[in-house]
KELUM-9470 format. One record per residue (C-alpha): x, y, z; residue in one letter. Coordinates in pm, whole numbers. Layout:
# residues N
X, Y, Z, A
...
This chain:
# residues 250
-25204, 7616, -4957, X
-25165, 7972, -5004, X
-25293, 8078, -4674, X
-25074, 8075, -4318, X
-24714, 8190, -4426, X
-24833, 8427, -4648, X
-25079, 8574, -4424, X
-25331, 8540, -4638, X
-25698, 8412, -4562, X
-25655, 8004, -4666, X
-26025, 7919, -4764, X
-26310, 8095, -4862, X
-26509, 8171, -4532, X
-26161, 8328, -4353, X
-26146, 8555, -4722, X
-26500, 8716, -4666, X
-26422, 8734, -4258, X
-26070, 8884, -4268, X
-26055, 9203, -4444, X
-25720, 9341, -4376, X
-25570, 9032, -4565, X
-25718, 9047, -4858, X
-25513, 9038, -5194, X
-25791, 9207, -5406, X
-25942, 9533, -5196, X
-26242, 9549, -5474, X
-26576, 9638, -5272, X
-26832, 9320, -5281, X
-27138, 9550, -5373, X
-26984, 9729, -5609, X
-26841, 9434, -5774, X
-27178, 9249, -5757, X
-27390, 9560, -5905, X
-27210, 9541, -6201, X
-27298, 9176, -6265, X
-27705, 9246, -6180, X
-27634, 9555, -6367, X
-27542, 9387, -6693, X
-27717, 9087, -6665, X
-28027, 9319, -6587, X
-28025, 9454, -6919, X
-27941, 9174, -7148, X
-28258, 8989, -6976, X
-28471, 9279, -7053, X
-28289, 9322, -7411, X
-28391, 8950, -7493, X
-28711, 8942, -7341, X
-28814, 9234, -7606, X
-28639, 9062, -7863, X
-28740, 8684, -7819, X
-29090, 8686, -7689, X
-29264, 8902, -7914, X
-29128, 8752, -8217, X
-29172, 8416, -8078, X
-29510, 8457, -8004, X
-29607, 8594, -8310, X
-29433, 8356, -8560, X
-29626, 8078, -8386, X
-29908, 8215, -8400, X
-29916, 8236, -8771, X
-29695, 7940, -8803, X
-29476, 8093, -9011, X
-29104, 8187, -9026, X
-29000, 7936, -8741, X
-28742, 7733, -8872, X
-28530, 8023, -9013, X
-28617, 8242, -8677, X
-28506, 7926, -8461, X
-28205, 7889, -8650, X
-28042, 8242, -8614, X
-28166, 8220, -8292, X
-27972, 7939, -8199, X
-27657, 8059, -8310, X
-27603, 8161, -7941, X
-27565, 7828, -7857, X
-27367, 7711, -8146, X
-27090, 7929, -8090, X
-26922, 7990, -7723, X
-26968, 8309, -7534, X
-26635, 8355, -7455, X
-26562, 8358, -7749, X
-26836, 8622, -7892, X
-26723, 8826, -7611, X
-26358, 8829, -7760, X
-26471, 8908, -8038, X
-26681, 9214, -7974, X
-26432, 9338, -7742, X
-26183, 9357, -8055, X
-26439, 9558, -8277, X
-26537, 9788, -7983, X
-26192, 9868, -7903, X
-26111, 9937, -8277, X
-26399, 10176, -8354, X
-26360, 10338, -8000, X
-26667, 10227, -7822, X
-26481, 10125, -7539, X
-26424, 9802, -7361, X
-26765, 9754, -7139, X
-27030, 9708, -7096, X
-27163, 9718, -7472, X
-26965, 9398, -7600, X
-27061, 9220, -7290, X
-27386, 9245, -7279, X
-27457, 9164, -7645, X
-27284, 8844, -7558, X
-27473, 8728, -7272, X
-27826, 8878, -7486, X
-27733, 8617, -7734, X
-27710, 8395, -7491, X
-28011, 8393, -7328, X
-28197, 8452, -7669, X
-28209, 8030, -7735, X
-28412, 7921, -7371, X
-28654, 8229, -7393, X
-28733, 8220, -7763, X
-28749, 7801, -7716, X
-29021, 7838, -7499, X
-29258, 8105, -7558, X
-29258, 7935, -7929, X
-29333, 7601, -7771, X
-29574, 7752, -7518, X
-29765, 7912, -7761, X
-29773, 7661, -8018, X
-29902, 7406, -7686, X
-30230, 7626, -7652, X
-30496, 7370, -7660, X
-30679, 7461, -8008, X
-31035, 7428, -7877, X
-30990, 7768, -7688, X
-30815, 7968, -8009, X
-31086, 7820, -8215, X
-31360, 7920, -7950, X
-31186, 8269, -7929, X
-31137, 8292, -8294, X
-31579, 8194, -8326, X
-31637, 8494, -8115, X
-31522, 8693, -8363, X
-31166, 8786, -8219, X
-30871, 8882, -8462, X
-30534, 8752, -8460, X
-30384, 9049, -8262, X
-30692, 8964, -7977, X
-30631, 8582, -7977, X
-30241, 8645, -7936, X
-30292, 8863, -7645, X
-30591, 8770, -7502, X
-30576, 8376, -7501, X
-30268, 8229, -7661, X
-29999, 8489, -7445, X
-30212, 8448, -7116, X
-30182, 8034, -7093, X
-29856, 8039, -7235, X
-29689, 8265, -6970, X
-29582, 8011, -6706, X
-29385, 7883, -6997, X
-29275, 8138, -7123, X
-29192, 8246, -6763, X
-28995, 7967, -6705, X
-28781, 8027, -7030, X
-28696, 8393, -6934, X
-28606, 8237, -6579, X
-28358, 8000, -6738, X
-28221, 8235, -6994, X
-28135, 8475, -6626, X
-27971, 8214, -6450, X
-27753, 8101, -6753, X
-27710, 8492, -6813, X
-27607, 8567, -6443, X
-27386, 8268, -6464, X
-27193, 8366, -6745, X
-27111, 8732, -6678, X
-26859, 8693, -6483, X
-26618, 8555, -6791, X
-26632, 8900, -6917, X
-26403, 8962, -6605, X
-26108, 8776, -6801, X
-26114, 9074, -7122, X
-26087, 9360, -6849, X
-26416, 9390, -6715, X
-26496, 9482, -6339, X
-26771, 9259, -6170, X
-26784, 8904, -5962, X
-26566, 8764, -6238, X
-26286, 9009, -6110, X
-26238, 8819, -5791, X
-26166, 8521, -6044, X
-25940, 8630, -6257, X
-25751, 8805, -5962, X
-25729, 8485, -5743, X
-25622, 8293, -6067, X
-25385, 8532, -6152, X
-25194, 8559, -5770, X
-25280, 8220, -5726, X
-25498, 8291, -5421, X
-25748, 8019, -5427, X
-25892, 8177, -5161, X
-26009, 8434, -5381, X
-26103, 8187, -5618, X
-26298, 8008, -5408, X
-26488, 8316, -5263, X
-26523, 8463, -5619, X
-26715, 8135, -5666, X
-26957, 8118, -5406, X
-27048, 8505, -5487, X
-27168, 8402, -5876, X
-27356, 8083, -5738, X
-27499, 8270, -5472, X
-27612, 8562, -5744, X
-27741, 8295, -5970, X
-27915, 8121, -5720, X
-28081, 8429, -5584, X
-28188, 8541, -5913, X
-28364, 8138, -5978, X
-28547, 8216, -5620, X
-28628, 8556, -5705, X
-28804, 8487, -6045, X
-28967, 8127, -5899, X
-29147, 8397, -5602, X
-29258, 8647, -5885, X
-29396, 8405, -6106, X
-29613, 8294, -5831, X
-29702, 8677, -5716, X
-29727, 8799, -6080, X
-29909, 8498, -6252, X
-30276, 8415, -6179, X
-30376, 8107, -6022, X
-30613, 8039, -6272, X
-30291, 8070, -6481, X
-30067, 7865, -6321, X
-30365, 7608, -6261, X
-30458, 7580, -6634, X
-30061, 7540, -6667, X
-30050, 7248, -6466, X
-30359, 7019, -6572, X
-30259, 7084, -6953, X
-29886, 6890, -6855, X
-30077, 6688, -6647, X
-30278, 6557, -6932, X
-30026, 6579, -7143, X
-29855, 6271, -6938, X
-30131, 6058, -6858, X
-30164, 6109, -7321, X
-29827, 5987, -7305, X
-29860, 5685, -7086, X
-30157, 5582, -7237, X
-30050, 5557, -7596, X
-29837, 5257, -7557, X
-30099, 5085, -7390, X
-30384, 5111, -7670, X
-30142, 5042, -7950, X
């Protein structure tokens, strides 16, 4: 143990208590802004990247396998090690360690869940109401927005809720090329060897990425309509009782 002899707090709960004996003096808030600060952004970058485009291409059914494929890049290759990576460029052409290499990391990231699942959602509209819409006399553009966008959303919600968590997660890594955030309390701790720190550092991301799961479950209720959420639930509800009975009549 590190604590006792050393003075210095032995577990987690003593690290956050006792102040004076802390290795790393970094303010909490200021460390955990940065992490909501950048993950903020690269949600909001991929949700204007990844919906639209997702929603769109199937629509028209076209484009998907190429789309899905760059896409998916993000989750062929590590982000620690895209984060390397664009931390050597930036620092070559002078754009500076943080936040831009970061951020572009975690986007591409969070691009695979959120593009995954609007395509899915949209493709998963039931066809009777784009072929009512589409009798009415409504264009593409007015069947995208107006009925295949609206009953894919809690879908599409929950993709963009995934893609935040697994964002929020992974910030802190950045902390290990020279970044500031919740990952500094990590790469401090390892580096002294207070596992205090460690620990503490820890409980702060999971805390973060829990909040952020809780935050985006309460505004998908307050944000999507019941009717929404409703038609959401009996469509995977049929879906299921489709699935069980198939075996059954074959």
């Amino acid at each position: 143990m590190n604590g006792g002899l050393s003075g210095q707090p032995s577990n987690f709960i003593e690290w956050f208590t006792d102040l004076e004996n802390r290795a790393s003096a970094a303010p909490i808030p200021e460390q955990m802004w940065l992490t909501v600060w950048h993950s903020a952004v690269a949600v909001l970058v991929v949700i204007v990247l990844a919906v639209p485009l997702a929603v769109v291409l199937a629509h028209h059914r076209r484009g998907e396998l190429a789309a899905s494929w760059i896409i998916n890049i993000g989750r062929a290759v590590p982000t620690i090690t895209i984060v390397g990576l664009l931390v050597i460029v930036s620092l070559r052409n002078g754009f500076g360690l943080v936040p831009w290499p970061i951020i572009i990391a975690l986007v591409l990231l969070g691009l695979p869940p959120a593009f995954t699942n609007t395509y899915a959602a949209v493709r998963g509209v039931e066809p009777s109401a784009v072929s009512a819409a589409q009798a009415m006399g409504f264009s593409h553009t007015q069947v995208m927005l107006r009925v295949e966008l609206p009953l894919a959303l809690p879908v599409i919600f929950a993709g963009v809720r995934t893609a935040a968590v697994q964002i929020v997660a992974t910030e802190p890594l950045a902390a290990f090329f020279g970044a500031e955030g919740l990952g500094a309390y990590l790469r401090s701790g390892l580096s002294t060897r207070d596992f205090a720190e460690v620990q503490a550092g820890a409980v702060l991301v999971a805390g973060v990425a829990i909040a952020v799961e809780l935050g985006l479950i309460l505004a998908g209720r307050l944000v999507l309509p019941e009717g929404v959420r409703r038609s959401a639930r009996t469509s995977r509800a049929a879906r299921r009782l489709s699935r069980q009975a198939a075996p059954a009549t074959t």
